[in-house]
C-alpha positions in Angstrom: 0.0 0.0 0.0 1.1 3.3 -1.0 2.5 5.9 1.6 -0.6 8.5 2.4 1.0 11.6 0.7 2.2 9.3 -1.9 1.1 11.0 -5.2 -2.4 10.3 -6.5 -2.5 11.3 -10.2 -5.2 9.5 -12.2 -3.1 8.5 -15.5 -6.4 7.8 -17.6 -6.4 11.5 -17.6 -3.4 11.8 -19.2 -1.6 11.0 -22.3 1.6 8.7 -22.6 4.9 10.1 -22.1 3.1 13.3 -20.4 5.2 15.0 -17.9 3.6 14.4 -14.2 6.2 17.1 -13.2 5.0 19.7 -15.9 1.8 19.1 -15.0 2.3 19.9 -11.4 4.7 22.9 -12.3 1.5 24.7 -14.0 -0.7 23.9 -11.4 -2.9 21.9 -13.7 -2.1 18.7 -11.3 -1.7 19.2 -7.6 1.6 18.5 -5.8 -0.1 15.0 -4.8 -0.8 14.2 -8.2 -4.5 15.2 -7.7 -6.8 17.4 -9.8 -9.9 19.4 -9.7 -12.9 19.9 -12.4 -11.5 23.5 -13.7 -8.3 22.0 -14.3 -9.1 18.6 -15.6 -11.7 21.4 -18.7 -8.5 23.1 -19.2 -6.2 19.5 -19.8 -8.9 18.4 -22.1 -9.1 21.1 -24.4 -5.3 21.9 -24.2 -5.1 18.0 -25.1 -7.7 18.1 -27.8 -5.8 20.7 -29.4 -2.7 19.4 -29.0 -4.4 16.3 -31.0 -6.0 18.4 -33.9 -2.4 20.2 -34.1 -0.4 17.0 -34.5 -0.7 16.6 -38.1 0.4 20.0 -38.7 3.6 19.3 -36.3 4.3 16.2 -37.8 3.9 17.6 -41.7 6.4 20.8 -40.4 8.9 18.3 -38.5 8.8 16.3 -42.1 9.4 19.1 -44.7 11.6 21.2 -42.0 14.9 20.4 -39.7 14.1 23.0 -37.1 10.5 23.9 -37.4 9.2 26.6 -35.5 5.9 27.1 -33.9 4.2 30.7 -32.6 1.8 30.2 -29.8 0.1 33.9 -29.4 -1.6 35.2 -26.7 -0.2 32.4 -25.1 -1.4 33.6 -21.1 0.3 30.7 -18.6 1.8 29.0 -22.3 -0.1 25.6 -21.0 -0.4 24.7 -24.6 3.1 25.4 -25.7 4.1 23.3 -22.9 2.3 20.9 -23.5 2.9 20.9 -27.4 7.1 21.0 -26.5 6.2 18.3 -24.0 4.3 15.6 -26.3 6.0 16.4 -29.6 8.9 18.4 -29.9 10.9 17.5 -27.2 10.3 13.9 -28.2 11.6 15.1 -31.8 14.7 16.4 -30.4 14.4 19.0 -32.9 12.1 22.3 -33.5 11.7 25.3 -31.7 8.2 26.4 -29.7 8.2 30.3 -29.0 5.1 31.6 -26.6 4.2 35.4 -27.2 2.7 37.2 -24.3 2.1 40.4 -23.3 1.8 40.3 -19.2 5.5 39.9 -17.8 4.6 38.5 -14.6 3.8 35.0 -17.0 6.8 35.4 -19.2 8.8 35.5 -16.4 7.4 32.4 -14.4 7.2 30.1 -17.8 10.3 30.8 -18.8 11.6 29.5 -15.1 9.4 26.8 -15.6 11.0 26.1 -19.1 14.3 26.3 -17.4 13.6 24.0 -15.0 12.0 21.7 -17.1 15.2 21.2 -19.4 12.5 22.6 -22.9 15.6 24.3 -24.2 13.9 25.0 -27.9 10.8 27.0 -25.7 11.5 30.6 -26.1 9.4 33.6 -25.0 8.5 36.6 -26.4 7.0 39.7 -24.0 4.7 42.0 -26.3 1.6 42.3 -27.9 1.2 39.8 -31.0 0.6 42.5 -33.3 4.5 43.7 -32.7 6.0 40.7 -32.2 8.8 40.2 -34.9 10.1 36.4 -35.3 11.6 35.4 -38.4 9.9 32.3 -40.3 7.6 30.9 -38.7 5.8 27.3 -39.6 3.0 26.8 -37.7 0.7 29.5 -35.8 -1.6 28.6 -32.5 -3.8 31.2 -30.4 -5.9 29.4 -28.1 -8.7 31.3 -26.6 -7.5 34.4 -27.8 -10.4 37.4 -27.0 -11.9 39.6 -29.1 -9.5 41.1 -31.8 -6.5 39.2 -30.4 -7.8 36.3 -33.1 -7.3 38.8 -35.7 -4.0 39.8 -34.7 -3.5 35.8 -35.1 -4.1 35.7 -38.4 -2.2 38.8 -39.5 1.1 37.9 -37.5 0.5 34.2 -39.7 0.9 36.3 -43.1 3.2 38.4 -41.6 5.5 35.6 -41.0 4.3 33.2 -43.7 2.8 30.3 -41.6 1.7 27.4 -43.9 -0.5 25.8 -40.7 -3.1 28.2 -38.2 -5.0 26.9 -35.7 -7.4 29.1 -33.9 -9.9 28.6 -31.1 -11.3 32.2 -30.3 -13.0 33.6 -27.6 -15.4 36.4 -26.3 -15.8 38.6 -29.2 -17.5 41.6 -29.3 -16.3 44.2 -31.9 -18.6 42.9 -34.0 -21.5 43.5 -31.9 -20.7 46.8 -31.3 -20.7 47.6 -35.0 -24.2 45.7 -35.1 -25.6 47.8 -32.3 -26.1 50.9 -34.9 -26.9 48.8 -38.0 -30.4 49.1 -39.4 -31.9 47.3 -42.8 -33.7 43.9 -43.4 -31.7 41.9 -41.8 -31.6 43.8 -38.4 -34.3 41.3 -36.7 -31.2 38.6 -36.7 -29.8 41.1 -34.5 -31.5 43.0 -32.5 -31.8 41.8 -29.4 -28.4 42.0 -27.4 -27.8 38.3 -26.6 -28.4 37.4 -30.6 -26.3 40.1 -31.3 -23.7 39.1 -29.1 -23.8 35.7 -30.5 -24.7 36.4 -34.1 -21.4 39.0 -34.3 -19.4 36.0 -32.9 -20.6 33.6 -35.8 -20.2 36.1 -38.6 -16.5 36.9 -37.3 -15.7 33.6 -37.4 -17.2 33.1 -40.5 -15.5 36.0 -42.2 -11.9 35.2 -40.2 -11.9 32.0 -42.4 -13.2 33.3 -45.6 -10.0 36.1 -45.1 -8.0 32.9 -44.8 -8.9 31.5 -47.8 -8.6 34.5 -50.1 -5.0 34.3 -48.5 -4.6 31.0 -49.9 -5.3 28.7 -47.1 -7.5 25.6 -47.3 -9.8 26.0 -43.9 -11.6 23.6 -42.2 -14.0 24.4 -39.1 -15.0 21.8 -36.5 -16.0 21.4 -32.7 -12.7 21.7 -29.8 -13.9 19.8 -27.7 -17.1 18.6 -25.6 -19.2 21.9 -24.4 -18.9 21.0 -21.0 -15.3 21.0 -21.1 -15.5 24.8 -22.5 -18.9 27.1 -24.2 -16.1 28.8 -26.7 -15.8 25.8 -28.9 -15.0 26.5 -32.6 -11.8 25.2 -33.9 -10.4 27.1 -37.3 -7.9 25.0 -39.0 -6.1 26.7 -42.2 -3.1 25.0 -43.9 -1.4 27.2 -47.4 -1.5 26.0 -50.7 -1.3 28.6 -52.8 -0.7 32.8 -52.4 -3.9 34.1 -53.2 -7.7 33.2 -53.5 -10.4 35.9 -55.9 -13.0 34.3 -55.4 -12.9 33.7 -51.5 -12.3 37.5 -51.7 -14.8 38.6 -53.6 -17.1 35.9 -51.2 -15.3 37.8 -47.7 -16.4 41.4 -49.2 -20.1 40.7 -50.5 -20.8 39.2 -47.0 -18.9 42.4 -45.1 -21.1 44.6 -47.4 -24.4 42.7 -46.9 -24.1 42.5 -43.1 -22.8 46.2 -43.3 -19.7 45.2 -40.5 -16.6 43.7 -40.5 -13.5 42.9 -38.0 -11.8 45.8 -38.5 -8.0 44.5 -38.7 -9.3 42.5 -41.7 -9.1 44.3 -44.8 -7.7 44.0 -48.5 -5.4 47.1 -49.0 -5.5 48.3 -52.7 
């Protein structure tokens, strides 16, 4: 029989080769190995992610000796420690770099980076749309809020990315340009929760068709359970070719008929 303060992680909640320690060091896992119901929603969507991402990794760690990948608004980096932990440092190759704007987390994941031995983990402090990095492979922005998803996308053109995955979150520019639209198809938004919601959808909606008239192929599917988290869509882009007219023309007609748009999105003549 164990010893009482023996550790008590249950390992059907984890995946193989996952790092108890890691774990513990982002206080996703208790120092006993336990853990409690917020903690066990953020695992599974970090881990369904990390899932949905793995082809991209795996194509980048193909074509690619030192693939990098961006992980933007990156908070406590959970999922660039998690991706370094389950795939690149396995690899022995490829570099993970977390962008974050709040110093107090840069600091304290990059000491847990250091004591975790993820050498290829960098981290950048600054807002994503200022953050300069060279080449970049593959771009990931989980739960980014409100216009920080569109900052995702432009830092991925910026810097070329041939893979984006994107899980945003609260969003409300939209709704705010909504609030002072009027014409037929106001009813689908006038009442402030259907706005609310009905700006979310459209953003999303015209965040992928922007990706595709950029070239990217873009597929749109469910995180995770909704239990596990109520901000749920998952935008997967990978590049095959520089530009797309039609998409374009698709992405404007739909901005004109709605009468809004996210306003870092835009085709400059």
């Amino acid at each position: 029989m164990p010893p009482e303060n023996s550790p008590k992680t249950d390992l059907k909640e984890l995946w193989p080769g996952q790092s108890v320690a890691l774990l513990k060091a982002l206080h996703i896992l208790t120092q006993n190995g336990g853990i409690n119901a917020d903690s066990r929603r953020k695992l599974k969507q970090v881990q369904h992610l990390a899932q949905l991402i793995k082809p991209a990794i795996d194509a980048a760690l193909g074509e690619k000796a030192e693939p990098v990948l961006a992980d933007l608004g990156a908070g406590k980096s959970y999922l660039g420690f998690v991706l370094y932990d389950l795939y690149f440092g396995p690899a022995g190759r490829g570099q993970v770099a977390a962008v974050e704007a709040r110093p107090e987390l840069v600091a304290k994941a990059r000491a847990i980076a250091a004591e975790s031995g993820f050498a290829r983990m960098s981290f950048v402090e600054g807002r994503i749309a200022e953050a300069d990095m060279g080449k970049v492979d593959i771009v990931t922005a989980l739960h980014a809020c409100d216009t920080a998803t569109d900052e995702a996308i432009l830092f991925a053109l910026r810097h070329d990315a041939k893979y984006v995955a994107l899980v945003p979150c609260c969003q409300a520019e939209m709704a705010r340009q909504l609030s002072d639209k009027t014409g037929a198809l106001e009813q689908l938004w006038r009442h402030p929760i259907q706005r609310r919601e009905f700006g979310a959808h459209v953003t999303n909606v015209l965040r992928g068709l922007f990706l595709e008239a950029h070239g990217y192929k873009v597929r749109v599917t469910e995180l995770t359970g909704l239990e596990h988290s109520l901000k749920n869509e998952f935008i997967y882009a990978e590049r095959h070719q520089k530009s797309n007219p039609r998409a374009r023309i698709e992405f404007e007609k739909l901005a004109k008929e709605v009468g809004a748009a996210p306003s870092l999105l835009s085709f400059a003549e």
